[in-house]
C-alpha positions in Angstrom: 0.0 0.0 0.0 1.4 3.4 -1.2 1.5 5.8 1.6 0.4 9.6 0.6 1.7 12.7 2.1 2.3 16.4 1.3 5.8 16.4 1.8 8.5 14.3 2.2 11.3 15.1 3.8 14.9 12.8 3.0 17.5 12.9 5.8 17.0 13.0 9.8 19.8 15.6 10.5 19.5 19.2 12.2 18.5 20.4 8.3 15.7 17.7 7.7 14.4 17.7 10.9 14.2 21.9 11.1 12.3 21.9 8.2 10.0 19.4 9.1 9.1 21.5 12.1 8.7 24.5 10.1 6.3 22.9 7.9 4.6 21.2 11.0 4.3 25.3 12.6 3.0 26.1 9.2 0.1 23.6 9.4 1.1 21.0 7.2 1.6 18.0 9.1 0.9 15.3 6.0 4.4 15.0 6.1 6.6 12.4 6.6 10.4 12.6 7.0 12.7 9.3 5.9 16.1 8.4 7.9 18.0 5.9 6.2 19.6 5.4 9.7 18.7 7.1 13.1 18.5 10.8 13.3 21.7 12.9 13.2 23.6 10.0 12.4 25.4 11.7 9.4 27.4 14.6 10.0 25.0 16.1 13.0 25.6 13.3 15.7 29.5 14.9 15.7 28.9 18.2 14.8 30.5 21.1 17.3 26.9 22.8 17.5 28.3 26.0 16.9 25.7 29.0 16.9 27.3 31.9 16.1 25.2 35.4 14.9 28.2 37.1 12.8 27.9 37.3 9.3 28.6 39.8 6.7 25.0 40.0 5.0 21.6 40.3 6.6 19.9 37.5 5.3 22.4 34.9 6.1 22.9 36.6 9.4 18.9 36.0 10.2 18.9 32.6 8.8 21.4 32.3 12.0 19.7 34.4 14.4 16.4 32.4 13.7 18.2 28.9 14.2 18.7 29.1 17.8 15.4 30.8 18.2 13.8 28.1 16.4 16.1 25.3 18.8 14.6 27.4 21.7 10.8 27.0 20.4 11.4 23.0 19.8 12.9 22.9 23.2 9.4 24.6 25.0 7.5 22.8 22.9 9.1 19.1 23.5 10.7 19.5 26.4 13.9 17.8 24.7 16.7 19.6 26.1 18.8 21.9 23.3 21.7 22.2 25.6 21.8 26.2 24.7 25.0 28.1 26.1 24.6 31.3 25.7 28.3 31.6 26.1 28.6 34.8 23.6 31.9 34.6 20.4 34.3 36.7 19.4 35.2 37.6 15.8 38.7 38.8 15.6 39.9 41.6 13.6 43.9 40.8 12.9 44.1 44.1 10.5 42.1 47.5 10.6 40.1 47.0 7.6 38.3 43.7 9.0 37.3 46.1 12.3 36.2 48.5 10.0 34.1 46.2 8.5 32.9 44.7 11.5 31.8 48.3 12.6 29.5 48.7 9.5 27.9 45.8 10.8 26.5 47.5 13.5 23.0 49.1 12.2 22.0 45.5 10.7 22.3 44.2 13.8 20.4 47.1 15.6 18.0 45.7 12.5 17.8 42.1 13.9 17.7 42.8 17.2 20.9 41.4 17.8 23.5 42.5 20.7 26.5 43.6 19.2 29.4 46.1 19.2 33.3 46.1 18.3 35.3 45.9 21.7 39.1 47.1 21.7 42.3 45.0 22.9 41.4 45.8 26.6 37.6 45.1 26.5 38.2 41.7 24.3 41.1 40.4 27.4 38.3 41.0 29.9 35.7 39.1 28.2 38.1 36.3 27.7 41.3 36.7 29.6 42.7 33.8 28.3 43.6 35.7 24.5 46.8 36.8 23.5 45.3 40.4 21.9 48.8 41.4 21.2 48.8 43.0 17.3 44.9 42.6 17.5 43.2 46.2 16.8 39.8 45.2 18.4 37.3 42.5 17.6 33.2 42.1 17.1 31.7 40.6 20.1 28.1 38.7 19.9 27.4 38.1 23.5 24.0 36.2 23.3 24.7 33.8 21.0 27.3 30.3 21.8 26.5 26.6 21.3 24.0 23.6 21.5 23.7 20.0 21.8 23.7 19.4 18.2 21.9 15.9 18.8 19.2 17.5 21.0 18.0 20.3 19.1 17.5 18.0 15.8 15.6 15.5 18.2 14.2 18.5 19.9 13.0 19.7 16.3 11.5 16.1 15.6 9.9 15.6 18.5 8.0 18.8 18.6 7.0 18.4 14.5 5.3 14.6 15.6 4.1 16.6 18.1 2.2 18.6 15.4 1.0 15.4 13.4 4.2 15.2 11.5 5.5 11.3 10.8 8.8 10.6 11.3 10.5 7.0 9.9 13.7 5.9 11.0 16.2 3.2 9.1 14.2 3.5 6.4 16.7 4.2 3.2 15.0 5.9 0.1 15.9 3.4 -2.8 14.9 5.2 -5.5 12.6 8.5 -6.7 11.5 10.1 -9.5 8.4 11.7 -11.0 4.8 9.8 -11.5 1.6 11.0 -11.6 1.9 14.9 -11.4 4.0 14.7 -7.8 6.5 11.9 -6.8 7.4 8.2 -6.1 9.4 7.1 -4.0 10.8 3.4 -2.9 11.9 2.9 0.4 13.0 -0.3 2.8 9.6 0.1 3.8 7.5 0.5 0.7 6.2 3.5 -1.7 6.0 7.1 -0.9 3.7 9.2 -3.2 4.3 13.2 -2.3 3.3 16.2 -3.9 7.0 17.7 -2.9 9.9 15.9 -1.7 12.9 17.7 0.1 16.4 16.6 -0.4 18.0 17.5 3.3 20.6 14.3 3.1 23.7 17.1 3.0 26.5 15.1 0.6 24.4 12.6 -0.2 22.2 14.7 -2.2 24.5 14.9 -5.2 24.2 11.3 -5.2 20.7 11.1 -4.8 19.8 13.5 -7.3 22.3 12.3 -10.3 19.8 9.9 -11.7 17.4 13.2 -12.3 19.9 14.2 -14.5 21.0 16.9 -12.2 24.6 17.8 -10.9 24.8 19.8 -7.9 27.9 21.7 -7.4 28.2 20.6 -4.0 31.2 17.9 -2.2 32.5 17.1 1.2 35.8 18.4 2.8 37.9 16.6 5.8 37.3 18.5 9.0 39.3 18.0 12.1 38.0 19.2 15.8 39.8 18.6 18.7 39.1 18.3 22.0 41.3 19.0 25.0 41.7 17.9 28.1 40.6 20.3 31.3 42.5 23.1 31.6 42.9 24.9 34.9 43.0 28.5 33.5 39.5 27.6 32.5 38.5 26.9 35.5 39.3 28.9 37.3 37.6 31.9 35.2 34.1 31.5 37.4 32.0 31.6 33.7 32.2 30.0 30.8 34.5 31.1 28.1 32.9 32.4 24.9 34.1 31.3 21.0 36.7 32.5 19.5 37.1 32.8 15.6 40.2 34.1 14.2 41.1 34.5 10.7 44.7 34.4 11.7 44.9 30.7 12.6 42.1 30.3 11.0 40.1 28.3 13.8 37.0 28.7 15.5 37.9 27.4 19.5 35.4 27.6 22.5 35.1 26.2 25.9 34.2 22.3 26.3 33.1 21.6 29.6 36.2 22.4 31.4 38.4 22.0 28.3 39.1 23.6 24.8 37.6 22.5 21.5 38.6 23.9 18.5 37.9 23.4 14.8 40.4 23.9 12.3 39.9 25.3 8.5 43.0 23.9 6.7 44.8 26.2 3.8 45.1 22.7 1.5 41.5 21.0 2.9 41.3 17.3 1.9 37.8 16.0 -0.4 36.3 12.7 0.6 34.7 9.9 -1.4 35.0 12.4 -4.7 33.5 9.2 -7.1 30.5 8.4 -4.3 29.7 8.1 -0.6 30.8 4.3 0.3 27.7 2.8 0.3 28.4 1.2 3.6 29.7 4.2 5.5 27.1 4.5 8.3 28.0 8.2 9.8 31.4 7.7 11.1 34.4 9.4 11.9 37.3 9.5 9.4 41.4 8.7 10.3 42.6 11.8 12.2 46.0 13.5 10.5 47.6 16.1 13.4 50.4 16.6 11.2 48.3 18.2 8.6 47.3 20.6 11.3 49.8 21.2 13.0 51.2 24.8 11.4 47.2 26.1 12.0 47.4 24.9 15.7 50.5 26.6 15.9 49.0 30.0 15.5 46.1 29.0 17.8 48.4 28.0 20.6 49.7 31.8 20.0 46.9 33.3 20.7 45.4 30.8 22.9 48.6 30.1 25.3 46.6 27.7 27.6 45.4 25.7 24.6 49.0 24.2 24.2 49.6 23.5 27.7 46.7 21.4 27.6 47.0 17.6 26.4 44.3 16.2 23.2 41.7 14.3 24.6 40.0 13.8 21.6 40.6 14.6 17.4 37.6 14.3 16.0 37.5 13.9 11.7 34.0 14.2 9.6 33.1 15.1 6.5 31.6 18.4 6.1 29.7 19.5 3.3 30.1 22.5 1.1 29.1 24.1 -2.1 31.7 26.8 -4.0 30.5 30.0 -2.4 30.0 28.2 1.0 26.5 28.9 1.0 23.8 26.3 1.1 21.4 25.4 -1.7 18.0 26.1 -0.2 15.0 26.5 -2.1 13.1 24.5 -5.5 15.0 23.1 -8.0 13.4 24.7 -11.0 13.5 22.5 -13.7 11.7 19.9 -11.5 8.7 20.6 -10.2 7.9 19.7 -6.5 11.5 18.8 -5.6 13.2 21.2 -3.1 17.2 21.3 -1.9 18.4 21.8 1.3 21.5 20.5 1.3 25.0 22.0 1.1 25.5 23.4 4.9 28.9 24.3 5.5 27.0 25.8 8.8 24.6 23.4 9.8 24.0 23.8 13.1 24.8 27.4 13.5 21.7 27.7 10.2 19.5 24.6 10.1 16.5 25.5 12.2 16.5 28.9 10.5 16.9 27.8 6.8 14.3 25.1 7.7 11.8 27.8 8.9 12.8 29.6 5.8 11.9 26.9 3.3 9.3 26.0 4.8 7.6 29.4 4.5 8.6 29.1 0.8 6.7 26.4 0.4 3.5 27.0 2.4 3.2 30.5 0.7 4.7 29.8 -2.5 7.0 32.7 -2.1 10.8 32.6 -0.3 9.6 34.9 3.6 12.7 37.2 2.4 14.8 37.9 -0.6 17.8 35.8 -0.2 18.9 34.8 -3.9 22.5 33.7 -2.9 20.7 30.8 -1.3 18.9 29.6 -4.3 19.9 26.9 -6.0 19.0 28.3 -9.6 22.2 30.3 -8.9 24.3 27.6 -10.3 22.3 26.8 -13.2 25.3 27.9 -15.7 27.9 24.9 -16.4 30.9 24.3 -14.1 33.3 22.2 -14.7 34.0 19.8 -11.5 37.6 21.0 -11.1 36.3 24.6 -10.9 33.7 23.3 -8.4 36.5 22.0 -6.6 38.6 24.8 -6.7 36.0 27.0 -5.3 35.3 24.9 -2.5 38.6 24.2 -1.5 39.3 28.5 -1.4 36.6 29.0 0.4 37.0 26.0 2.9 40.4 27.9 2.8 39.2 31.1 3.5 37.6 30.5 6.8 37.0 33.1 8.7 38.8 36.2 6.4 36.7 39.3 4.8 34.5 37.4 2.2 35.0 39.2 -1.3 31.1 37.9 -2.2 28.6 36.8 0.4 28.8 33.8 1.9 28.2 31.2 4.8 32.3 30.9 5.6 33.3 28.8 8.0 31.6 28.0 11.4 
């Protein structure tokens, strides 16, 4: 027996299971989302949960403020924990033109009501006293925003859309889709799907998923390292908890771990994975660990984090992340195919998943995107690229990390 539904949503990770919510808060709950596995066990079970608010343009930005907002509403409504700190981050400026950029920031903020302001060297050594700010001219601060339990707010999200009426089916793999019948078909471990829409939310899988539609999405996944320290005193003994750090010096992004360090490292020369095809038995887990490729970026953060590398490595963490070539995700219909949606392609997953899955969504309910935010679209890439300029791109901005973006873009998280 075929089962009908609305929507169906592919992939249980912080992006499938935000936008089932959002469609569930919209009022459509004939939905049904499909897990090949259990939920968040792609790249969201080992994700840092990073939920940081700075960003260069106003639309990305909101897609981030309305993430944790949106973790916040699943949490009330479930009662699934989020595991929000509201730790605060701070955006380094290494040169005077990135504070003068961070200081034109300031009215889009004021826009999204959004705490913010650029602090000086003294003002950034009292907010974490643990910084070397020699050479720095000042830094953007974001004190309400910090990290979650990556794992709890996608289950929070999930729990609160069944909540709703929405369906949720776990270790049930999508076989195969296509069109029939003026929507769409699709075979699962557990028998057919008809849906009017279906939304691709399986991050690198999607390229995969969608080749046999005769479509190539410009997107591929990286090797990304995160390590985990053990406790370090100066920590501590601070009395609060310390709040991220993101430096385009190193570049890095490290925040406080219980009582230890954990920092995530953009590599100049990034590493792809599984370039011809996701092994079809990987299942979600971590990838060898190489510290020697890291070690001239750790460098740097051990200079401007002194207690850092006084500390010894608990843990080195290596997933794939996913990324497109401007860094941004591709969020919104796929044109040529009516009724098929992306959402796929989040270099920043946690830090814009409940937001981008409100935003779609509200694309979908009203037939119209809630804001204009074209660099999210995936029609943006409709012109031919070659894959070695796809991967080129990706691998400069991977690169890039956290250094003034010439063109928006997500960046690094």
């Amino acid at each position: 027996m075929t089962d009908r539904v609305r929507v169906a949503v592919v992939g249980g990770g912080i992006v499938g299971c935000g936008v089932l919510f959002g469609l569930a808060r919209r009022g459509w709950t004939e939905t049904l989302l499909l897990e090949r596995r259990e939920l968040t066990s792609g790249s969201t079970w080992h994700a840092a949960g990073n939920t940081t608010f700075f960003g260069h343009h106003p639309g990305l930005t909101r897609l981030h403020v309305d993430s944790v907002r949106t973790y916040l509403d699943a949490e009330a409504e479930s009662g699934q924990p989020v595991g929000f700190h509201p730790a605060g981050s701070l955006r380094l400026a290494t040169r005077g033109a990135e504070l003068e950029a961070y200081e034109r920031l300031a009215p889009m903020y004021e826009a999204l009501d959004v705490p913010y302001r650029v602090v000086g060297p003294g003002e950034i050594e009292a907010i974490h006293p643990l910084l070397d700010t020699k050479g720095l001219p000042g830094a953007a601060h974001t004190p309400t925003d910090g990290h979650v339990d990556a794992s709890g707010a996608a289950h929070a999200l999930a729990r609160a859309a069944r909540a709703r009426g929405a369906r949720v089916k776990r270790f049930c793999p999508v076989l195969s889709f296509g069109r029939a019948g003026g929507g769409w078909r699709l075979d699962t471990a557990d028998g057919a799907v008809a849906a009017d829409n279906v939304v691709l939310a399986t991050s690198f899988w999607a390229r995969e998923m969608a080749a046999p539609l005769g479509l190539d999405l410009p997107l591929h996944a990286l090797e990304h390292h995160e390590i985990v320290t053990d406790s370090v005193p100066e920590l501590q003994a601070l009395g609060f908890e310390a709040p991220t750090v993101r430096d385009p010096w190193a570049p890095s992004n490290t925040r406080q771990e219980r009582d230890g360090f954990l920092c995530g490292v953009y590599e100049a020369r990034p590493k792809f994975w599984a370039l011809d095809g996701v092994p079809p038995d990987f299942a979600g887990e971590l990838l060898p660990p190489d510290l020697a490729r890291l070690e001239p970026h750790l460098t740097r953060v051990i200079a401007r984090l002194p207690a850092f590398g006084r500390a010894g490595v608990k843990t080195v963490n290596n997933g794939p992340i996913c990324y497109t070539p401007d860094g941004c995700p591709l969020l919104g219909p796929v044109e040529s195919h009516p009724g098929l949606w992306l959402a796929a392609g989040f270099a920043v997953g946690i830090g814009a998943g409940g937001g981008s899955g409100r935003f779609l969504a509200d694309w979908m309910v009203d037939g119209e995107p809630p804001f204009d935010l074209p660099i999210v679209h995936p029609s943006r890439f409709s012109g031919a690229m070659t894959r070695e300029d796809r991967l080129e791109r990706i691998a400069a901005t991977y690169a890039a990390g956290y250094t003034l973006p010439d063109r928006p873009r997500s960046g690094a998280g």
